[in-house]
C-alpha positions as a Markdown table, in Angstrom:
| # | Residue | x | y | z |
|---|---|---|---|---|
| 1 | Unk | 18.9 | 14.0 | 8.4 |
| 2 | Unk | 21.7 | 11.5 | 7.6 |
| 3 | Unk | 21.1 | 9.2 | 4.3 |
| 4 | Unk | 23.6 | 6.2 | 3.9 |
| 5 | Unk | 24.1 | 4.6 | 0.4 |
| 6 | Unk | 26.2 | 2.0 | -0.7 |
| 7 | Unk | 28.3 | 3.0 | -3.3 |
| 8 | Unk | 29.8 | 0.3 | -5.9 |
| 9 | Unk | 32.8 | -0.7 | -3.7 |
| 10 | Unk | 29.7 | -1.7 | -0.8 |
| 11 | Unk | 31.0 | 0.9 | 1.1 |
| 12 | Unk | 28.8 | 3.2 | 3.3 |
| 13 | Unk | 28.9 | 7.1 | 2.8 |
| 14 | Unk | 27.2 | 9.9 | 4.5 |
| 15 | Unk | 25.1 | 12.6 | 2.4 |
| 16 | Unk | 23.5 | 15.1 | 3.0 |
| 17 | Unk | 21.5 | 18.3 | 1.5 |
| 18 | Unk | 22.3 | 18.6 | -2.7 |
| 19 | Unk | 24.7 | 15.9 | -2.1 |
| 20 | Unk | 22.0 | 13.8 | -1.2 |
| 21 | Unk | 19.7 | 14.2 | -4.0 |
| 22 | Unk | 22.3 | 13.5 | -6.6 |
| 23 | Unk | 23.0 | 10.5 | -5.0 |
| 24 | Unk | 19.1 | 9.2 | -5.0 |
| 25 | Unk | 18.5 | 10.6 | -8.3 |
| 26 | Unk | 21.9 | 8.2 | -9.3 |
| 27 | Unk | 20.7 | 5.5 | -7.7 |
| 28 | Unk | 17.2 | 5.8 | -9.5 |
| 29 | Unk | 15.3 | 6.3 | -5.8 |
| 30 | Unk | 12.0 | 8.2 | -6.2 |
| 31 | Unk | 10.6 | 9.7 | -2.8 |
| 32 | Unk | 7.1 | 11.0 | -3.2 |
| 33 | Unk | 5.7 | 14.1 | -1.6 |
| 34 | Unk | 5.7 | 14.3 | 2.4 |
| 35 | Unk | 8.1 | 11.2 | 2.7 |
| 36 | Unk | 10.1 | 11.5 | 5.9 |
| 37 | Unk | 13.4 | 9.1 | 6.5 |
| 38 | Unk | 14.8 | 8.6 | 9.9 |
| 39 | Unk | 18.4 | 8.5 | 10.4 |
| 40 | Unk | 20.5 | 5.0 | 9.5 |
| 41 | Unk | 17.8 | 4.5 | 6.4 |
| 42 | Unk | 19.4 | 2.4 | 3.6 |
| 43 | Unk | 17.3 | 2.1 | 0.2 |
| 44 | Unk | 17.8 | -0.8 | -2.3 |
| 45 | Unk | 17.5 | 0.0 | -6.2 |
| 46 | Unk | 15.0 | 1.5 | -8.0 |
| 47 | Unk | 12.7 | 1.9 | -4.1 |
| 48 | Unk | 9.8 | 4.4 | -5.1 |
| 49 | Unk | 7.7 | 5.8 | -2.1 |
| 50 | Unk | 4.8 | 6.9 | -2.2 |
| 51 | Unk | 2.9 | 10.1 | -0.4 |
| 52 | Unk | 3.3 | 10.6 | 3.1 |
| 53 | Unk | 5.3 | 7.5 | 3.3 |
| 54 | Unk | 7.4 | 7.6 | 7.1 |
| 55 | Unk | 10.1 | 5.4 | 8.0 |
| 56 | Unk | 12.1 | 5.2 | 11.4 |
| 57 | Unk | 15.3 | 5.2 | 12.3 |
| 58 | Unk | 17.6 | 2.7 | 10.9 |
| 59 | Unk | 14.8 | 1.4 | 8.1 |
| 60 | Unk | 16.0 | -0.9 | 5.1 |
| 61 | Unk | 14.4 | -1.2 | 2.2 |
| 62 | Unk | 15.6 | -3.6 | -0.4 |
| 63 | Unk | 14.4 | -4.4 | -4.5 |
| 64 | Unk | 13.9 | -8.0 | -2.7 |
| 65 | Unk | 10.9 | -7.1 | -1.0 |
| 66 | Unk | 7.4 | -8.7 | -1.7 |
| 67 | Unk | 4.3 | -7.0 | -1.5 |
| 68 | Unk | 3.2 | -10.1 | 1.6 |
| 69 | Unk | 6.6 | -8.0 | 3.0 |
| 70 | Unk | 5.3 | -4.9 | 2.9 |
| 71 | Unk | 2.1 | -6.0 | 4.2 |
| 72 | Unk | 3.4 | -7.8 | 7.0 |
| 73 | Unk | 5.8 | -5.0 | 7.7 |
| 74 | Unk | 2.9 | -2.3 | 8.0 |
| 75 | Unk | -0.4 | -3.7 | 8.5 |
| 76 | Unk | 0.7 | -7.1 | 10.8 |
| 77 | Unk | -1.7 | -9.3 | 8.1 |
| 78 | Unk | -0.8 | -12.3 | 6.5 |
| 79 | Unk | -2.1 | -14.3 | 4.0 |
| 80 | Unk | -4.1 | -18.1 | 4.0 |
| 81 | Unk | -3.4 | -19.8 | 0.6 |
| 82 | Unk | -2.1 | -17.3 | -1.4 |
| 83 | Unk | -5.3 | -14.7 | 0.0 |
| 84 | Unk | -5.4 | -12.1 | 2.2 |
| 85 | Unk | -8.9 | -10.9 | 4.2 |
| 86 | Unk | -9.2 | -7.1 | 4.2 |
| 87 | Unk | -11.8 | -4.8 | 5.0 |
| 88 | Unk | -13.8 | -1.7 | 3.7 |
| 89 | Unk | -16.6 | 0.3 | 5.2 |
| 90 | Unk | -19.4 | 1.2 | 2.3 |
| 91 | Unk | -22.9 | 2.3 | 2.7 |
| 92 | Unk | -25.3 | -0.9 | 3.0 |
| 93 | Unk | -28.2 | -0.2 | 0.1 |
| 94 | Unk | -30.1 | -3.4 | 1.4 |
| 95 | Unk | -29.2 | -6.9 | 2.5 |
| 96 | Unk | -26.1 | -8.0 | 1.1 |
| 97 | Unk | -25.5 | -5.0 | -1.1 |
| 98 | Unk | -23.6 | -2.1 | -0.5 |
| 99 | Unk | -22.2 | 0.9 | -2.4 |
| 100 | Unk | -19.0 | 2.5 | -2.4 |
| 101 | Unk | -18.4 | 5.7 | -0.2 |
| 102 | Unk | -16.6 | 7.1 | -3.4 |
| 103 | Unk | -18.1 | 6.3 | -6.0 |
| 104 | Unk | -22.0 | 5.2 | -6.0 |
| 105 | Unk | -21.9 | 3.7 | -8.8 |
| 106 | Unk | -19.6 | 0.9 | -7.5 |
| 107 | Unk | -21.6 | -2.3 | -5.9 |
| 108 | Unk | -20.2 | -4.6 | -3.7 |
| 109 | Unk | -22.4 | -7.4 | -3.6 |
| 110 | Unk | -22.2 | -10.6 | -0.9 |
| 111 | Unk | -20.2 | -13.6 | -2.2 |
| 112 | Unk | -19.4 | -11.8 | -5.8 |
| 113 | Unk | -15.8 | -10.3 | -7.3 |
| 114 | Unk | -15.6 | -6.9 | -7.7 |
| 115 | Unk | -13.1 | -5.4 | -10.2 |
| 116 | Unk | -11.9 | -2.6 | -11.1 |
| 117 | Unk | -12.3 | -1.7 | -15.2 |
| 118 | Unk | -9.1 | 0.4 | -15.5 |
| 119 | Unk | -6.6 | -0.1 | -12.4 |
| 120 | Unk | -4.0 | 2.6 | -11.4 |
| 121 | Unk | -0.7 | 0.2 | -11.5 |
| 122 | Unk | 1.7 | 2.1 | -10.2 |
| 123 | Unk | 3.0 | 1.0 | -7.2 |
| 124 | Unk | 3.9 | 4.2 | -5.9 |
| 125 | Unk | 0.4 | 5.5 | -5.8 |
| 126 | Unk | -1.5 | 5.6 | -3.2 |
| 127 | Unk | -5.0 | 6.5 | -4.0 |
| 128 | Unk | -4.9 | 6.0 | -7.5 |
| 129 | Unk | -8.1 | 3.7 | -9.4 |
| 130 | Unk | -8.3 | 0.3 | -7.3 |
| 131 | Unk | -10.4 | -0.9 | -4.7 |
| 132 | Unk | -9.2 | 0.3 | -0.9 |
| 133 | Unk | -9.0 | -2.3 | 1.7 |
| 134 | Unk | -7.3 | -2.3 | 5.0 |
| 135 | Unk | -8.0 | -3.3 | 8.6 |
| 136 | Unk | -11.6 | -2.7 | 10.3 |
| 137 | Unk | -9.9 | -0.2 | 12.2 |
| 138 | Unk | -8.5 | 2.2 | 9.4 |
| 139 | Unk | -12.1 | 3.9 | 7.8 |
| 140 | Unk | -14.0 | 6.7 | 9.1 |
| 141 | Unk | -17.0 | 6.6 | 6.2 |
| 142 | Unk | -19.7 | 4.7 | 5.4 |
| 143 | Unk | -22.5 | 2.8 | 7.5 |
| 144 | Unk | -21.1 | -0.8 | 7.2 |
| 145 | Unk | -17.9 | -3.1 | 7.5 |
| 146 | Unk | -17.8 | -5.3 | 4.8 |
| 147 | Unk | -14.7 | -8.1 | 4.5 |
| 148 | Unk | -13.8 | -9.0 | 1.4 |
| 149 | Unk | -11.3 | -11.8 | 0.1 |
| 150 | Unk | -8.0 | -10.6 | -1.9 |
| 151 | Unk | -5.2 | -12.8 | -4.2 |
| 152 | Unk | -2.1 | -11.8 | -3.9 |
| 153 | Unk | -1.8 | -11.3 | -7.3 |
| 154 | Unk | -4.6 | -8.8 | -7.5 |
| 155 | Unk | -2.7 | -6.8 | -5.0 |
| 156 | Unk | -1.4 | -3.3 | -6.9 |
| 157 | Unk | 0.1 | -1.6 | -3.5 |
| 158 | Unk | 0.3 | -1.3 | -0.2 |
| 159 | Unk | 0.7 | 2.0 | 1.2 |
| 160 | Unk | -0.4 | 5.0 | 4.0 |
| 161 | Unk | -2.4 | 1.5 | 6.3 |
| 162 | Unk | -4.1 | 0.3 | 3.1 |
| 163 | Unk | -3.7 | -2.0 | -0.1 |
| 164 | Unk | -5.2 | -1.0 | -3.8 |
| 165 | Unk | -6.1 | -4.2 | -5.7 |
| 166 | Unk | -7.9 | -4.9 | -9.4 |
| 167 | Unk | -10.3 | -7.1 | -8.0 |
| 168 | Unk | -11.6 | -8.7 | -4.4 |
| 169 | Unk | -14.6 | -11.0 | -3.2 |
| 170 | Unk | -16.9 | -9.6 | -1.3 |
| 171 | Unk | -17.2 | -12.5 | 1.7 |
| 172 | Unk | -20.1 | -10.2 | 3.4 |
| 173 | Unk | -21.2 | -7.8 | 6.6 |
| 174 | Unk | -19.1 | -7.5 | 9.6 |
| 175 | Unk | -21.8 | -7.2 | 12.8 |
């Protein structure tokens, strides 16, 4: 594995092994467990990754990015006036309500907000506290699609195919 980073003269240098992690701890670049980095990869400051995070050859990250970036970048959605649609698949309790796969005790009702009491909001966290939405195509439990409605502001993360938010609306069943 070859690492590049830019030193203060904007220079490039190679590093590898214990080299390496000096250099990453330096620059303040946290890589969370199972994170693989293809060759060519530059990382801006202060970048933290989260689990199982997997980026290909010649990959640059920079402090500059947005989370719409990131979004664009890994799950090819983009958002309508400042809100995104995402989806979930819950177990349907009767029309228009469902319950969480998770947690039971979590409702997602048609045409209502959801939220989240006390969010996770560190970005580096994956599956922390925070409602789960992604693409129809990313869950494997639960009886029922649901799409749901998400600010941009209410957006924690976006990591391993799926955002974490504080709060979403609940537009209704996918059939």
């Amino acid at each position: 594995m070859k690492i590049y980073l830019k030193n203060e003269k904007y220079q490039w240098r190679l590093y590898k092994g214990k080299e390496l992690e000096k250099r990453l701890k330096e620059n303040n670049v946290k890589l969370g467990d199972g994170v693989k980095l293809g060759d060519g990869v530059t990382l801006g400051d202060r970048v933290a990754l989260g689990d199982w995070v997997t980026l290909g050859d010649r990959v640059a990250l920079d402090k500059n990015y947005t989370i719409q970036d990131i979004i664009a970048g890994s799950l090819q959605q983009y958002p309508i006036n400042n809100k995104y649609i995402f989806y979930k698949k819950v177990n349907k309790i009767s029309k228009g309500l469902y319950k969480s796969c998770y947690d039971s005790n979590f409702i997602y009702k048609d045409k209502k907000i959801v939220k989240i009491k006390n969010p996770n909001m560190d970005k580096a966290i994956s599956c922390g506290e925070g409602i789960h939405l992604s693409t129809p195509f990313y869950w494997n439990q639960g009886n029922t699609l649901i799409a749901c409605e998400v600010k941009i502001e209410d957006i924690i993360t976006c990591l391993k195919g799926k955002i974490r938010c504080t709060k979403c609306k609940v537009i209704g069943e996918i059939k």
